[in-house]
C-alpha positions, 0 to 999 in steps of 0.5 A: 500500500506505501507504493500505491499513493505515488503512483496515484499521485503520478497518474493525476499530474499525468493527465492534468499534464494532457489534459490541459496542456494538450488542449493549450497546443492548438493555440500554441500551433496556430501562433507558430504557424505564422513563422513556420510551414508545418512540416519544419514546424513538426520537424522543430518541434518533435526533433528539439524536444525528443533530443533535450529528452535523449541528454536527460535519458543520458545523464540519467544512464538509460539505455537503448537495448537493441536495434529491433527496440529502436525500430519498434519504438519508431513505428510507434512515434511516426504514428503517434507523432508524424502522422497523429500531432503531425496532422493537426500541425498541418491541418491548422493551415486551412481549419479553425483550432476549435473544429480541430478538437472537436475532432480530435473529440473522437479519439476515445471512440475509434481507441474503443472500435480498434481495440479488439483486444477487448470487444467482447467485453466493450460491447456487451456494455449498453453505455458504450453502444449507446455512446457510440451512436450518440458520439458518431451522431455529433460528427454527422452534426458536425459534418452538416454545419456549413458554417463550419466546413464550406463544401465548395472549398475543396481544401477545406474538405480534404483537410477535415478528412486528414484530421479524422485520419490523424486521429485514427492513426494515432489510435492505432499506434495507441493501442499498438504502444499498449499491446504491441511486443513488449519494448525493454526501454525507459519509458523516457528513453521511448519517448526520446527517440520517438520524437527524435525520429519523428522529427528527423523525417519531418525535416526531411519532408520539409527539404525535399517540398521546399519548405526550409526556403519559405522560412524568413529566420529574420521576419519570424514573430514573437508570437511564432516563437512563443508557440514554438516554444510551448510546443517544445517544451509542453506539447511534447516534453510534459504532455508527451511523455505524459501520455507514453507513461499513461498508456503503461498504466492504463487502458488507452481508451481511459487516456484518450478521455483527455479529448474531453477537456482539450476541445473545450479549452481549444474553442476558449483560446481560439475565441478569446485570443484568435477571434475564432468563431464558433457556431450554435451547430459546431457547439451542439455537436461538440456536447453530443460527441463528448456526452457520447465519449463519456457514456462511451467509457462508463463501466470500462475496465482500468487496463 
């Protein structure tokens, strides 16, 4: 019993960690974005991070186990990072911050739909079915508001598209960070290497479109390098790791109820700070998708 109140106590300023921060990124991101493209955003942001996190796992004396380990982490750092935290990145170019979350809302959704491992015991559990429907209803909602997505904007369209993607593959490299082969690393050591190499493709990507030459290192605002920073140190070294932590702990779905707070935070800051604009529809199908993302997780089981 002694140990259990630490780890107790940890859990609780892990999610406080995401579910605060994380909803603070979407602001931080949009600010940054007024002196970075996204993937040299990304590629800043996830390599700076991940490389400050691999001196601390050095100082400490963790250890890289093995090549496979490495390879193994990676897949899920590109999934989590590049291809998850990296659409939102790149998503926020044509998307308000507050239809962004509301999104990102669903999360805990598709974590319940892929999880296999425990569908037997999810779907016999009528909060969930329930859930499910009311959560998909919210989207439909959201998908109908024309005020929030302009059909005859093509760019507009795609965009919300690759955010439900994002959030699917972040989903999958959730559950695949959960349930995959067991990785013998520091969880901070993980964590480093997957923001290490999430960033290096992201810079990579950057090269080779041309986006490092858009960049006027000179002209790049206060409120550009505040973001960044945030992103840096709080999106990713507190929030991320955070988050890896969690997923050892607990069940993904249990972590992904950080999407409740996050949206509702988002829509405050792009409205406050931004001027962002959100509809009586968009704030409807925000309620329904969060009442349909708690009714969801009601009853589930903690691992």
């Amino acid at each position: 019993m002694a140990e259990s109140t630490p780890i107790s106590w940890k859990i609780i300023a892990a999610f406080v960690g995401i579910y605060f921060v994380w909803g603070s990124t979407y602001l931080a991101i949009a600010l940054a974005l007024e002196g970075f493209p996204p993937f040299t955003l990304a590629g800043i942001r996830f390599f700076t991070a991940g490389f400050l996190l691999f001196l601390f796992c050095k100082y400490k004396r963790q250890k890289i186990t093995s090549v496979r380990a490495i390879f193994r982490t990676s897949v899920i750092g590109i999934l989590l990072l590049l291809f998850g935290s990296g659409s939102v990145i790149w998503v926020e170019q044509y998307l308000p911050t507050g239809l962004t979350s509301i999104v990102w809302a669903f999360l805990p959704i598709w974590l319940i739909v892929l999880d296999y491992n425990q569908w037997k015991q999810y779907f016999k559990n009528k909060w969930l079915i329930a859930g499910l429907i009311i959560g998909f209803a919210g989207i439909v909602l959201l998908f109908s508001d024309k005020t929030a997505l302009d059909f005859n904007n093509r760019d507009v369209l795609i965009n919300f598209f690759i955010a439900i993607g994002g959030t699917i593959l972040f989903s999958i490299g959730s559950l695949l960070a959960k349930y995959g082969k067991k990785i013998e690393m520091a969880t901070t050591m993980k964590a480093a290497i997957q923001m290490m190499v999430a960033g290096a493709v992201s810079i990579l990507v950057a090269f080779l479109i041309g986006e490092t030459d858009q960049v006027i290192w000179s002209e790049i605002s206060f409120n550009a390098i505040w973001g960044l920073f945030f992103l840096i140190f709080f999106g990713s070294i507190v929030a991320y790791l955070s988050y890896v932590w969690l997923l050892e702990k607990v069940s993904p779905a249990i972590v992904g109820t950080y999407t409740y707070i996050n949206p509702l935070i988002a829509v405050f800051l792009g409205w406050s700070i931004l001027g962002e604009t959100i509809s009586p529809k968009q704030l409807i199908a925000l309620t329904i998708v969060l009442t349909g993302v708690i009714l969801a997780n009601i009853n589930k089981p903690a691992r």
